[in-house]
C-alpha positions, 0 to 999 in steps of 0.5 A: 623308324617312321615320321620324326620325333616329337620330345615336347608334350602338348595338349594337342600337338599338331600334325606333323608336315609332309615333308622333313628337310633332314629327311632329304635322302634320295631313294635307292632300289638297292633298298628293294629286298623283300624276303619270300614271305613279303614277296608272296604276300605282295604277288598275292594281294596285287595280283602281281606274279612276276617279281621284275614287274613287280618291283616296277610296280612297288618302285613307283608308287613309292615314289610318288608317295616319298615326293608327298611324304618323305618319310624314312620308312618310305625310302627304306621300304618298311612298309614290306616288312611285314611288322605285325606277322613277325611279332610274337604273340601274332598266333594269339592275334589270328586266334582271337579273330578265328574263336571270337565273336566281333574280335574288332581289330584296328591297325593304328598308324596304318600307313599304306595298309600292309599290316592290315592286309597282312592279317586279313590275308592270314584270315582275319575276318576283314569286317572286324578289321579298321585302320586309322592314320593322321592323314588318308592320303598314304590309305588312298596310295595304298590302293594304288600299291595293291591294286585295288579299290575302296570297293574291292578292298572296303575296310572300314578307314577313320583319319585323325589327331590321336592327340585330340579329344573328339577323335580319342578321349582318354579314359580308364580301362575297364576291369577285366571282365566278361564283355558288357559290349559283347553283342554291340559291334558299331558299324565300322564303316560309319565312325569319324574317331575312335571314340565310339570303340571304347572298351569294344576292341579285342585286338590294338596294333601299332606299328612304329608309332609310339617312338615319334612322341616324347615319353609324356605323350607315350603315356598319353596315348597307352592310355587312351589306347588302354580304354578302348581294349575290350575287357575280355580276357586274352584281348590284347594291345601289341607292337613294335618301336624304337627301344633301347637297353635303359630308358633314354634316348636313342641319338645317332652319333653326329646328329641332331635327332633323337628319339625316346625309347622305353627299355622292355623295363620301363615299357612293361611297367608304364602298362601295369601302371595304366591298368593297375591305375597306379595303384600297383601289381599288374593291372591284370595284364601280361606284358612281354617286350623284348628288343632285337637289332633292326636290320639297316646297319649302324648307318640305317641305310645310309642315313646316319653315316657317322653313326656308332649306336646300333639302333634296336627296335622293342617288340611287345604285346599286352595281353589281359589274364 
């Protein structure tokens, strides 16, 4: 869980606030338990060895980041839970950034950066990696989370509205193919949307993104996403989101919000249909999704204290034969 829900589709919907009144929950560091992997991953990308230090360290760029931005996955520390490493088809991710030529990777939704780091630290060559968000304010504290600086860490970063046609146009996906951009790599640093990368991008990662739209602007923005994946085989969109058993709602009991999930289901088929154009078969893709429980308890770390409807979480890859 990330930023609230969106459940009305507009033509361009606008940024969310800062600030969520019913996302007014104090920070408690009893939230603070990164498994080893994390740890390691953090001791080394801050240089930061010892965990007591550390942990100050992690505590108060949090808090400065929640008094900006008082999101959930801030409070609850989801931005150390390693989202893209833990995914399935996370092998195939590194190995097209290893085998492939200007395998271009963009973290979309990136927040402070740790999924981009992530892979990078895993070996991804770092110049075909990018990361966008809607603002750049988390991208700039993340700096401050790992210690480095524009120029220490210079990753290519472009903000904007993916709703908005100057900074993502939706088009049709190309038909699997031997690249036609396979020796164009645009220069990453310069762009100021994404619309230049149609077709070029071999690997297309979101983290807790789709669940804060309505099911209409879910489809929107696979499709927009669909028509920047390259048309090499094996290029790949993959992530990971609220879902549940049956296409609906996810709605805590004893709230007010409610969040649209797909079903492994209905998630795979809104793919097929999108590069099949509707026409019907698969498209030429493989889609694999499947759900598990999300840790945080029924409560969700204390945040819905009535709640009976265990919250799950959908993790996929679409990937083209």
């Amino acid at each position: 869980m990330s930023h609230p829900s969106m459940t009305t589709a507009t033509s361009v919907p606008s940024a969310p606030e800062n600030r969520h009144e019913e996302w007014d929950c104090s920070l408690d560091d009893q939230y603070y338990d990164p498994d080893p992997e994390a740890l390691a991953f953090y001791q080394k990308e801050t240089g930061i060895e010892d965990d007591a230090e550390l942990k100050q360290h992690i505590l108060t760029v949090q808090k400065e980041a929640f008094s900006i931005y008082n999101y959930p996955c801030i409070r609850v520390f989801e931005f150390m839970r390693l989202k893209l490493a833990r995914l399935p088809a996370y092998d195939q991710v590194l190995r097209l950034g290893r085998e492939r030529e200007n395998a271009l990777l963009l973290d979309l939704g990136c927040c402070f950066g740790n999924d981009t780091r992530k892979v990078i630290q895993d070996g991804y060559p770092k110049h075909n990696v990018m990361a966008s968000d809607l603002r750049k304010g988390l991208w700039d504290l993340g700096h401050k989370l790992f210690c480095s600086t524009p120029q220490s860490f210079p990753v290519a970063f472009v903000e904007g509205n993916i709703f908005d046609p100057e900074f993502l146009t939706s088009a049709p996906p190309l038909a699997t193919s031997t690249s036609v951009y396979a020796d164009l790599r645009p220069d990453l640093a310069s762009l100021t949307s994404l619309n230049p990368l149609r077709g070029r991008m071999s690997v297309i990662f979101t983290g807790a993104l789709f669940h804060l739209f309505s099911f209409e602007q879910q489809h929107s923005i696979a499709k927009s996403l669909a028509g920047l994946l390259s048309p090499d085989p094996g290029s790949m969109l993959i992530g990971v989101q609220g879902g549940t058993f049956e296409k609906g709602f996810w709605q805590p009991t004893g709230s007010e919000y409610k969040m649209a999930c797909h079903s492994p289901e209905s998630w795979a088929q809104m793919w097929h249909d999108i590069f099949s154009n509707g026409e019907g078969g698969d498209g030429g893709v493989k889609v694999e999704a499947k759900l598990r429980t999300e840790v945080g308890g029924l409560d969700f770390f204390g945040m819905f204290a009535e709640n009976k409807n265990q919250y799950h979480v959908l993790e996929w890859s679409v990937i083209r034969k």
